[in-house]
C-alpha positions as a printed Julia matrix, in Angstrom:
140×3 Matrix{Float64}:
 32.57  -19.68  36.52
 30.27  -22.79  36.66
 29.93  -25.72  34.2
 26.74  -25.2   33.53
 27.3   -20.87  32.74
 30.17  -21.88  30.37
 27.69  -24.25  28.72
 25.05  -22.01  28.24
 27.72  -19.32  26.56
 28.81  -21.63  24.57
 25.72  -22.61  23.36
 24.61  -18.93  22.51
 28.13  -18.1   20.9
 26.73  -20.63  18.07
 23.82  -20.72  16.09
 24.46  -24.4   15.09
 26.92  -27.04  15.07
 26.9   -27.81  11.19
 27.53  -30.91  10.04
 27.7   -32.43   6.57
 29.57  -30.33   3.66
 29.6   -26.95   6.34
 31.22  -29.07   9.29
 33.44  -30.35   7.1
 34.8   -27.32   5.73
 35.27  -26.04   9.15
 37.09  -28.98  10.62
 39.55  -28.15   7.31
 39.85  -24.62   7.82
 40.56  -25.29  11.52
 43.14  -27.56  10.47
 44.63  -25.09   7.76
 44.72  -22.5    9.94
 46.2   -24.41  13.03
 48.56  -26.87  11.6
 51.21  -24.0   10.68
 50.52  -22.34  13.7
 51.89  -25.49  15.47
 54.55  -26.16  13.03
 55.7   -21.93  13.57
 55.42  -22.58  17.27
 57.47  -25.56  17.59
 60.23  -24.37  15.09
 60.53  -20.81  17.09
 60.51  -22.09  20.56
 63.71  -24.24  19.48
 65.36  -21.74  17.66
 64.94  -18.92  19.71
 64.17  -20.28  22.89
 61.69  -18.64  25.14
 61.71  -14.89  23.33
 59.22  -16.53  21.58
 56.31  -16.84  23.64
 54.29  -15.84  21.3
 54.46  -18.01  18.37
 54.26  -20.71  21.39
 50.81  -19.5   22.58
 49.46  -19.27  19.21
 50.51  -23.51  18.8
 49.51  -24.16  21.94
 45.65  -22.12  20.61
 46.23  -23.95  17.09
 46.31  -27.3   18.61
 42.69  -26.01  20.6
 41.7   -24.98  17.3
 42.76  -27.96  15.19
 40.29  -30.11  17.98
 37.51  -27.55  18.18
 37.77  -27.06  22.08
 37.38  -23.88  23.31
 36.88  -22.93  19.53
 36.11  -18.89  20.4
 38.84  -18.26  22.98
 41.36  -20.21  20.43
 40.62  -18.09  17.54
 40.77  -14.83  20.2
 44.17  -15.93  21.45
 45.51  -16.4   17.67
 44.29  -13.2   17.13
 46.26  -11.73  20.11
 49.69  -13.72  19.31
 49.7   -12.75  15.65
 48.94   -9.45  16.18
 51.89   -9.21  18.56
 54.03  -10.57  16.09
 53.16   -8.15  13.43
 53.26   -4.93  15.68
 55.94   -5.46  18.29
 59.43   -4.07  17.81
 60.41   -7.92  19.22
 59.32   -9.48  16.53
 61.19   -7.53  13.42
 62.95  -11.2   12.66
 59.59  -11.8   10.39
 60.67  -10.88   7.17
 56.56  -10.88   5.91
 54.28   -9.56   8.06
 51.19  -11.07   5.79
 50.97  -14.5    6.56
 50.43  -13.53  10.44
 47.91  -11.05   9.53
 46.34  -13.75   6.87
 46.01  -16.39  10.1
 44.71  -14.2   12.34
 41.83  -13.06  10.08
 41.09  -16.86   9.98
 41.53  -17.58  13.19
 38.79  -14.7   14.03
 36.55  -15.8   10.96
 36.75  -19.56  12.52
 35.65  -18.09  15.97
 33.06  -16.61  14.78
 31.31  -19.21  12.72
 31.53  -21.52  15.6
 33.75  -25.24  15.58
 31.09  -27.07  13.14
 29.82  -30.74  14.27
 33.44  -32.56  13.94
 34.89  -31.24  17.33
 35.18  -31.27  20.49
 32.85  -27.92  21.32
 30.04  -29.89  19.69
 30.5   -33.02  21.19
 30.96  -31.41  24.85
 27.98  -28.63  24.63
 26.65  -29.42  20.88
 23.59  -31.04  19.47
 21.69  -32.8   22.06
 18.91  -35.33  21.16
 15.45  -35.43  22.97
 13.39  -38.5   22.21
 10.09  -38.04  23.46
  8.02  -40.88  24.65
  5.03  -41.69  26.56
  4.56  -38.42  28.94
  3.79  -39.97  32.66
  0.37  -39.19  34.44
 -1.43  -37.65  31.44
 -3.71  -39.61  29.37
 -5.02  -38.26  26.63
């Protein structure tokens, strides 16, 4: 897929980049929501070694998520890894299936509100700024 295609669906995923108070609560609920997922990931891939695949994907996502790049396909793969983790037979070492099910509904609310203006997303494909000057060849 071209740059420019992944631009423009980027741009339509999100209504806005918010910034002030709104951008800010995003960049913390990105955060919230992706520091454990990191933390789970790096704690299961050394204690049980590549069985857990899973939790790995969903750190390597969190740490996506956690920078707002790729904010939509992050929050989809969360989705995917936790979901795993709660429904496969693999997975029966979580004792709680709730906190998995708790981050992935915030990993899909966060792709669906979009990254906010602290992130990469909205630096890369974001707010752009037009000035307009002096128009050439018309006088009016």
């Amino acid at each position: 897929m071209p740059h420019h295609e992944i631009e423009d669906d980027l741009r339509h995923s999100f209504s806005a980049f918010p910034d002030g108070s709104p951008g800010q609560g995003l960049l913390l609920l990105r955060v919230t929501v992706g520091l454990p997922l990191v933390y789970w990931g790096i704690a299961g891939l050394t204690a049980l070694g590549f069985s857990a695949i899973p939790e790995f994907a969903a750190a390597v996502a969190g740490i996506l998520l956690i920078g707002g790049l790729y904010t939509a396909a992050a929050g989809a793969a969360i989705v995917l890894a936790e979901a795993s983790m709660v429904f496969s037979a693999a997975f029966g070492y979580h004792a709680e299936p709730w906190p998995h099910i708790f981050l992935a509904a915030l990993s899909a609310s966060v792709a669906m509100l979009g990254p906010g203006a602290w992130s990469v997303d909205a630096r890369r494909f974001g707010r752009k700024v037009f000035e307009i000057g002096e128009s050439r060849g018309r006088h009016t």
